[in-house]
N, C-alpha and C positions, 0 to 999 in steps of 0.2 A: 229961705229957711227950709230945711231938710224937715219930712212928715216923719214921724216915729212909725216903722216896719211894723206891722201887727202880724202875728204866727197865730195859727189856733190848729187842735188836732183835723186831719184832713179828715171831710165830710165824702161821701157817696155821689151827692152831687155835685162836688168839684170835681170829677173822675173826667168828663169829657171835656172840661178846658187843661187838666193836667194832661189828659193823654195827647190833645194837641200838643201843649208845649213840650213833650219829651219827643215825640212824632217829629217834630221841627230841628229839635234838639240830634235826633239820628239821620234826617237826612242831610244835616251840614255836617256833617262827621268832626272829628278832629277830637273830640271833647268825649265820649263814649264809648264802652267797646261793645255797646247793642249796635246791631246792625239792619235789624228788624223792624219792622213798623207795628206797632201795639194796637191791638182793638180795645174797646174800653174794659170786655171783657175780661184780656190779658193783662189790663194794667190792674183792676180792681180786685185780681186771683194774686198777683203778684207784691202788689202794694199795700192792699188793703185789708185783704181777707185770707190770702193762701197759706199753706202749715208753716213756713217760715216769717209770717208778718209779727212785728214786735213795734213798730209804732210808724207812725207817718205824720211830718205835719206840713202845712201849708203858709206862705208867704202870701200877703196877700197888700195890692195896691190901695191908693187913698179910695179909691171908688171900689172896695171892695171884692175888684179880681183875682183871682192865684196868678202871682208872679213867680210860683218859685217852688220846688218842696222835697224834703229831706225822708229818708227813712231807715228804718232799722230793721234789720234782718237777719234770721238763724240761718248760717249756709252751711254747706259740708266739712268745710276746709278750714275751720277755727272751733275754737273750744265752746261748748254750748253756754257759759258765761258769760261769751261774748256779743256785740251786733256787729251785723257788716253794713255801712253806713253808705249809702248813694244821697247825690245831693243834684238837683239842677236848679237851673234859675233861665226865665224866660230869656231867650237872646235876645239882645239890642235893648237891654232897661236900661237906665241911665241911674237909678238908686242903687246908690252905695251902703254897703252893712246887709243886704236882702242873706247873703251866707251866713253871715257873724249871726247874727237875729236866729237864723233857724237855727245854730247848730245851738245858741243858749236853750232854744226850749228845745232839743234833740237830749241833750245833756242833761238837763234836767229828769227829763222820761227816764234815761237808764239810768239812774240815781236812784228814782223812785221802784224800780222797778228789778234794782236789786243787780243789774248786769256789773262784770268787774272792769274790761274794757270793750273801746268800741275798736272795728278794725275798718282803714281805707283802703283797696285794692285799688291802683290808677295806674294804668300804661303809662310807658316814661314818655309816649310826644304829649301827654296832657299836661304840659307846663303850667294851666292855669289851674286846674285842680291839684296840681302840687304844691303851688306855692299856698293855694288856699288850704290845705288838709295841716300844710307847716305851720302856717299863721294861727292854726286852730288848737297847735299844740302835739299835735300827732309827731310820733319820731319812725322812721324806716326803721321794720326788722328784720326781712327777709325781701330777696328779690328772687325772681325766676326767670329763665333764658327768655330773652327774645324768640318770638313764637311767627311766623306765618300768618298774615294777616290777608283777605281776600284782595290788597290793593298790592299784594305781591311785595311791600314792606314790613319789616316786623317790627314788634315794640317788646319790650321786655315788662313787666308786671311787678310794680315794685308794691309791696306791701308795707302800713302803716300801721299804728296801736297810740291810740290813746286811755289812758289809764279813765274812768270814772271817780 
């Protein structure tokens, strides 16, 4: 029998098991377009506390570890009504719904919190965040050219909107 996902807003001291898992998350590439390796500093300026954080939450195992975590963010490139929404989940879980779960309590946040939509930015080789941002409801509304990527491959940037 499948344990019911628990989310709760991300804590300070989940910062160094999330920033492992996004850490993991960028050195198998395919799935991000960070390239970089995060200190905990970078993640908790980024994620948690820096001028564009608008909410964070966390996915967390039966035993109480982050499995997973979603956030919302003011960026340059959309309307300030809007969140620009990143999502990971630990590689290699086997629980199913750990996305579905965060993006309820994600949606809920910008509900409360008064945003009109949310937006997903995902390179088009990120098949699995595509089909996950569709599933989610998100429709494409604009795309921009395939770009030069450091592995000498480009990806094109499709963008997403989901209404609130």
């Amino acid at each position: 029998m499948d344990q019911q996902i628990k989310t709760r807003d991300t804590l300070r001291e989940d910062v160094p098991q999330l920033c492992l898992l996004l850490n993991e998350i960028i050195s198998m590439g395919g799935t991000t377009s960070m390239r970089t390796q995060l200190t905990e500093g970078d993640f908790l300026s980024y994620y948690l506390s820096g001028a564009g954080f608008i909410s964070c939450v966390t996915a967390l195992s039966d035993s109480g570890d982050p499995i997973g975590f979603q956030s919302l963010s003011h960026v340059k490139y959309i309307p300030a009504t809007w969140g620009d929404i990143a999502t990971f989940t630990k590689p290699g879980i086997s629980q199913r719904g750990v996305g579905t779960t965060l993006f309820a309590h994600t949606l809920s946040s910008a509900q409360s919190l008064g945003l009109e939509a949310i937006n997903a930015t995902v390179r088009s080789y990120n098949t699995g965040g595509l089909r996950y941002y569709q599933k989610m409801g998100f429709i494409e509304y604009k795309r921009e050219p395939a770009t030069p990527l450091e592995s000498q491959s480009s990806a094109e940037m499709i963008f997403h909107k989901r209404d609130v």
